[in-house]
N, C-alpha and C positions, 0 to 999 in steps of 0.2 A: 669393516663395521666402524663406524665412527663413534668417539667417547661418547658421545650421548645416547647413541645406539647400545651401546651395552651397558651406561647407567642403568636405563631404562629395563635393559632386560635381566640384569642383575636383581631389579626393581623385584621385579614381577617373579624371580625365582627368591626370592626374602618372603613378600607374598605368599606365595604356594606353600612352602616351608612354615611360616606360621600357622596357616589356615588346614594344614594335614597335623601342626601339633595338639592345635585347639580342637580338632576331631580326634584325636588318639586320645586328648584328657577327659574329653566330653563323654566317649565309648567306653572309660576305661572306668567311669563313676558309674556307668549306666550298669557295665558286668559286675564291676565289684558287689553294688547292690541288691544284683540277682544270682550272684553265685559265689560269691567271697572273693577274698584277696589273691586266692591261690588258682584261679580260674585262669586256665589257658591264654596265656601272651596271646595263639594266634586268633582266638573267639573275640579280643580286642581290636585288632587287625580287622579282622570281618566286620567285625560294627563300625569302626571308622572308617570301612573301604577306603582304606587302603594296603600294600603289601606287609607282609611280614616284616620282610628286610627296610623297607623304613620304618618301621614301629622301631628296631633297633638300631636304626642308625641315632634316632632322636634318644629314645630310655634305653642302654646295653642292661639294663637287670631288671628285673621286677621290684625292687626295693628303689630302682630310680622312678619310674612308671609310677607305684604307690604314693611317693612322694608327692611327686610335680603335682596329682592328681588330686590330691588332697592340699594341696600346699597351706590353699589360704586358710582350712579349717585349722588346720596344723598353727598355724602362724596364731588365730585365734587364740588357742589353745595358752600358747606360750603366752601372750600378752595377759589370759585371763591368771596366770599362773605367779608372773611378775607383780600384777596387780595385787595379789592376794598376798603374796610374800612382802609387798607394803603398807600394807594395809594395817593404821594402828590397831583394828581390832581383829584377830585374827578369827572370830567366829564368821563374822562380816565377811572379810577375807575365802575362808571357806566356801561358806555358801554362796557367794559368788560367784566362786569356781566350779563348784557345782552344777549350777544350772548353767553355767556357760554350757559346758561340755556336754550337758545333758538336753541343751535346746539345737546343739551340732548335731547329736545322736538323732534327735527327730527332725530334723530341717534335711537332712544329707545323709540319704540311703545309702551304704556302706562304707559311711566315715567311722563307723564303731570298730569296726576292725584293725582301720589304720592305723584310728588314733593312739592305738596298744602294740596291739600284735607287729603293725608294721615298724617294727620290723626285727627280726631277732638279728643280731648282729651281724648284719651280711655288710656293713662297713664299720668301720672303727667312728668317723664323726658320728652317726646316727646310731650306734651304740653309746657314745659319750652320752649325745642328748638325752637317751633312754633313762640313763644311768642320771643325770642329772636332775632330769624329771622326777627321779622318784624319790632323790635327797633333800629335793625341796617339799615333795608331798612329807617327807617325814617330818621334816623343819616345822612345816604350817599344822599338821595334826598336834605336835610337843606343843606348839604354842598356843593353839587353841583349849588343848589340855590342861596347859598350865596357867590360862587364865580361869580356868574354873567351868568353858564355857561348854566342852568336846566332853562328853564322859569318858570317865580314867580308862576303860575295859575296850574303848575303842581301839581297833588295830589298822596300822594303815593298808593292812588288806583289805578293811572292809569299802575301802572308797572302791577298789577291783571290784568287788563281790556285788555293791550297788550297782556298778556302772554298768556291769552285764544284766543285771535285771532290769535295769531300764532298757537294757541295748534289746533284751527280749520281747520287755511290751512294745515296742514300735517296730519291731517288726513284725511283731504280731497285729497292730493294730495300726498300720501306718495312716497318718494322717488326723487319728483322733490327740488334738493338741491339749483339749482337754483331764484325757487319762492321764498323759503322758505329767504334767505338769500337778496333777494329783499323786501322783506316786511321790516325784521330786519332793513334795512337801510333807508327803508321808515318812521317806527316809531319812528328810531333814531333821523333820523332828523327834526321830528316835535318837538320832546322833547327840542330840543335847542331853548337857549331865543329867536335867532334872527328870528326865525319861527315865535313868538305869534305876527302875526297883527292883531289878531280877538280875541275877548275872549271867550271862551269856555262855555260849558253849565255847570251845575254844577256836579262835582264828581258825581260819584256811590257810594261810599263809600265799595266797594268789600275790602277784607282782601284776605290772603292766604287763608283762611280758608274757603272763600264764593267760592274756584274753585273747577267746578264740579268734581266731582268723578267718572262719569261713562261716558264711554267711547260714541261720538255720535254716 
């Protein structure tokens, strides 16, 4: 075979290889959505027809699989997170990260899962990121707080505690964008100081880490 003979077919095996990956991510959002995070590798495989053994030659874990799959929400996420930790006002801040994540939640049938639960520390880097995510959610609730703007009684479990109620009505109501972004404004604005007339019960103490994984 001559070099251009196996460029070519090199070509075309790069090719294939991508076009079985972009079907294993494409299969892998469609089950998460229908069945949770924790849905069987090989029910993945089936829906991207193709083998088992290549779903894990390309993802060897579920925690990789969830990843790639979600990547760009994921990436989203981060950028809406950065953003809000610069943000001179950090209510601003907030609530921008809020509906970030809360327009993923309705846009992207079982990115609620990921964007938490995936993944409990089944690696040390994406346990870091975990970990980091959540010392910045504490960072931006203190600041919000201590502008005057977050009521004092607020816990930053309660950003978990939101996030799964909204992760419920769109699943329950998929496609209504209207609910969906009534709610967001409903919880926004209990979150503001001038809302606490009452004091609250006490925290739950939920982390990212306590949201569930599988889909209801």
């Amino acid at each position: 075979m001559g070099k251009s003979s196996r460029i070519a077919g090199e070509g075309g095996l790069r090719a294939d290889a991508e076009r079985n990956r972009q079907r294993l991510l494409s299969a892998a959002r469609a089950v998460f959505a229908e069945h949770g995070i924790d849905a069987p590798m090989a029910t993945v495989a089936r829906r991207a027809e193709v083998g088992v053994a290549t779903l894990y030659r390309r993802f060897p874990t579920r925690d990789d699989l969830v990843w790639a799959a979600f990547a760009e929400q994921l990436e989203s996420c981060a950028r809406a997170l950065t953003g809000a930790l610069a943000d001179p006002d950090p209510w601003r801040g907030l609530q921008r990260l809020f509906e970030t994540v809360c327009a993923l939640q309705r846009e992207s049938r079982g990115f609620p899962a990921a964007f938490a639960a995936a993944l409990p520390a089944a690696s040390r880097a994406h346990a870091r990121i975990q970990e980091e995510t959540e010392r910045d959610l504490l960072a931006l609730v203190r600041r919000a707080q201590a502008a005057g703007a977050l009521r004092a009684d607020f816990h930053p479990s309660d950003l978990t505690v939101a996030l799964v109620a909204h992760c419920g009505l769109v699943t329950a109501l998929p496609g209504d964008a209207a609910a969906s972004r009534r709610l967001v404004a409903y919880l926004l604005q209990s979150f503001r100081a001038e809302a606490a007339r009452e004091p609250l019960p006490a925290p739950s103490g939920l982390s990212l880490r306590s949201f569930p994984r599988a889909a209801p």
